[in-house]
C-alpha positions in Angstrom: 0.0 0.0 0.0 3.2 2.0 0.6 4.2 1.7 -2.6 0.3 2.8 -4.3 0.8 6.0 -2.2 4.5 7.0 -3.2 3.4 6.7 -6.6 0.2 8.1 -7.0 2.2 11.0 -5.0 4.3 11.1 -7.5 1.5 10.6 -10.8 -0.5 13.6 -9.1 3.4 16.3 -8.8 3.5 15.3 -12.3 0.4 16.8 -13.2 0.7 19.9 -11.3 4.0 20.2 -12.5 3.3 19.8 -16.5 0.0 21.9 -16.0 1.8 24.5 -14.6 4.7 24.1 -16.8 2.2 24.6 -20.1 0.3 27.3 -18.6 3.7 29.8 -18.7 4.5 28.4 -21.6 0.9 29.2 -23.4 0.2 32.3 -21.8 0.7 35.5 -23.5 1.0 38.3 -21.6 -1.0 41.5 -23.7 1.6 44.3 -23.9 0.0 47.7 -24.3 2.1 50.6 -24.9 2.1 53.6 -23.2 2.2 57.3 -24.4 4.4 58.9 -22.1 2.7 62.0 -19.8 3.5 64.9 -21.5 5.9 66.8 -19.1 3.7 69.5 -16.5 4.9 72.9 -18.1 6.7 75.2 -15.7 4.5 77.3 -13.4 5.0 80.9 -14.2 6.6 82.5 -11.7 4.9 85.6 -9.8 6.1 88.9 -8.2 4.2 90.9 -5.8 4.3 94.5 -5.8 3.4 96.9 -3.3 2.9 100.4 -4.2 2.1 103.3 -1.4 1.6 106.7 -0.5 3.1 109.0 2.1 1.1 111.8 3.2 0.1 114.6 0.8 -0.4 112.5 -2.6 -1.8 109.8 -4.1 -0.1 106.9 -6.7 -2.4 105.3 -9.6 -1.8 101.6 -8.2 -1.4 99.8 -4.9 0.5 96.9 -6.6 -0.3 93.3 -7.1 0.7 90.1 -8.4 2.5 89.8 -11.5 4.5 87.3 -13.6 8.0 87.6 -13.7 9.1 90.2 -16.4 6.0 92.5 -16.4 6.4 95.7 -16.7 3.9 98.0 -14.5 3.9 102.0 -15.0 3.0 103.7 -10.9 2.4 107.3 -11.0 2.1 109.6 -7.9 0.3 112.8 -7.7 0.7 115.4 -5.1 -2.1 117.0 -3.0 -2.2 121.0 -3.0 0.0 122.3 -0.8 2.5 119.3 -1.2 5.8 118.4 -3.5 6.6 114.8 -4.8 9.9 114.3 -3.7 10.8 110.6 -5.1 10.4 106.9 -4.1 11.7 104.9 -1.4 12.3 102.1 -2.4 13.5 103.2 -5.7 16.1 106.0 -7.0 14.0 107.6 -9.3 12.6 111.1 -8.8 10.3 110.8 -11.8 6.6 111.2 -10.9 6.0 108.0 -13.3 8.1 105.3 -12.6 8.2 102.0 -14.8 9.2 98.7 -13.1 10.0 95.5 -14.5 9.3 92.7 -12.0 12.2 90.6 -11.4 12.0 90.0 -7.5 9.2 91.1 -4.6 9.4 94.7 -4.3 7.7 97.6 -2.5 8.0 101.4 -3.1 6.3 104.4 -1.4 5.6 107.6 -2.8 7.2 110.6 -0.7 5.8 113.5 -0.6 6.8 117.0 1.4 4.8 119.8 2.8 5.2 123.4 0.3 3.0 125.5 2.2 3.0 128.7 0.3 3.3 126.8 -3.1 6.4 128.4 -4.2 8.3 124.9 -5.2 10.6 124.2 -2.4 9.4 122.5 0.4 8.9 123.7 3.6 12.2 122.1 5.8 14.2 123.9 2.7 12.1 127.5 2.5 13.0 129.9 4.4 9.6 131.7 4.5 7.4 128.7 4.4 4.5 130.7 4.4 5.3 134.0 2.2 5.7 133.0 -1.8 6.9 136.2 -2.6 10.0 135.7 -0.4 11.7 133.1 -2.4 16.0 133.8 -1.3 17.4 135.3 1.7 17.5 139.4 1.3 19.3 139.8 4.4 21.2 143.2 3.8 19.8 143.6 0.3 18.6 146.9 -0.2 14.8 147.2 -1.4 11.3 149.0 -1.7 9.5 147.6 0.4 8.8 150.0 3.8 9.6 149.7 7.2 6.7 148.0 9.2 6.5 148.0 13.0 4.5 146.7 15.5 4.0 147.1 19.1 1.1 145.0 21.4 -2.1 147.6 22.0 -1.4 148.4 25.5 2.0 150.6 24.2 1.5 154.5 24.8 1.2 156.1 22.0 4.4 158.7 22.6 6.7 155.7 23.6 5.7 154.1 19.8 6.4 157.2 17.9 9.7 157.5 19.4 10.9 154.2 19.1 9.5 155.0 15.8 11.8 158.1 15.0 14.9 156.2 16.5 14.6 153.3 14.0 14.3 155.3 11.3 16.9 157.4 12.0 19.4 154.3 12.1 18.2 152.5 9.2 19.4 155.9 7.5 22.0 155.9 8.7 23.4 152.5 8.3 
């Protein structure tokens, strides 16, 4: 009985053997081909901008985001009473500045107080407030005449004669 069971044991490995032998052998394995992905183009690269205003103007833009290599055109505009002095930020004293965006950037728009609207601004004028005073006429002969002024309580005789003695050594001087 030993001897049944070795070699029906062995009949039965046969089998599985040649059955799995054949299947390799007669299987074909479908091969599809593949288009490759087309490659995911390069996001664009961005810049943000930041455009401001100091006190006493106004710019056309506050910025944005742009793609790298735009060129934006920022104007600033000065209130009445004020003088656009430049940009910080940038180097330019143009009104109208044109940037090309290469990096993240932020500019301000600077802008000074010119009280009597001669031009110059006030920290620079010497008479901030009178436009027809517009250089230093210290010891500069001119028209214009001698004003004084004394507070209301003066007497009257006391103004007259400080009066007389001014007058008396502005001509002589």
């Amino acid at each position: 009985m030993n001897q049944f069971y070795l070699f029906s044991s062995i009949f039965f490995a046969l089998i599985i053997f040649y059955s799995c032998a054949t299947e390799e052998e007669d299987t074909i394995v479908p091969t599809t081909l593949q288009t490759p992905e087309p490659a995911p183009e390069p996001s664009a690269v961005e810049f943000t901008l930041s455009v401001s205003a100091s006190e006493g103007g106004t710019v056309s833009s506050e910025g944005g985001t742009y793609n790298e290599g735009t060129e934006v055109t920022v104007s600033a505009t000065a209130n009445s009473g004020y003088i656009f002095i430049g940009w910080e930020g940038n180097a330019s004293t143009s009104e109208s500045l044109n940037i090309t965006l290469s990096s993240n950037q932020s500019i301000q728009a600077l802008f000074e107080l010119d009280s009597d609207g001669d031009g110059i601004i006030d920290s620079e004028d010497g008479w901030p407030l009178d436009p027809t005073l517009s250089e230093n006429l210290w010891g500069v002969l001119n028209d214009l005449g001698t004003e004084f002024f004394f507070a209301s309580d003066v007497a009257d005789e006391i103004v007259e004669a400080t009066r007389a003695s001014f007058l008396e050594a502005i001509d002589e001087f």
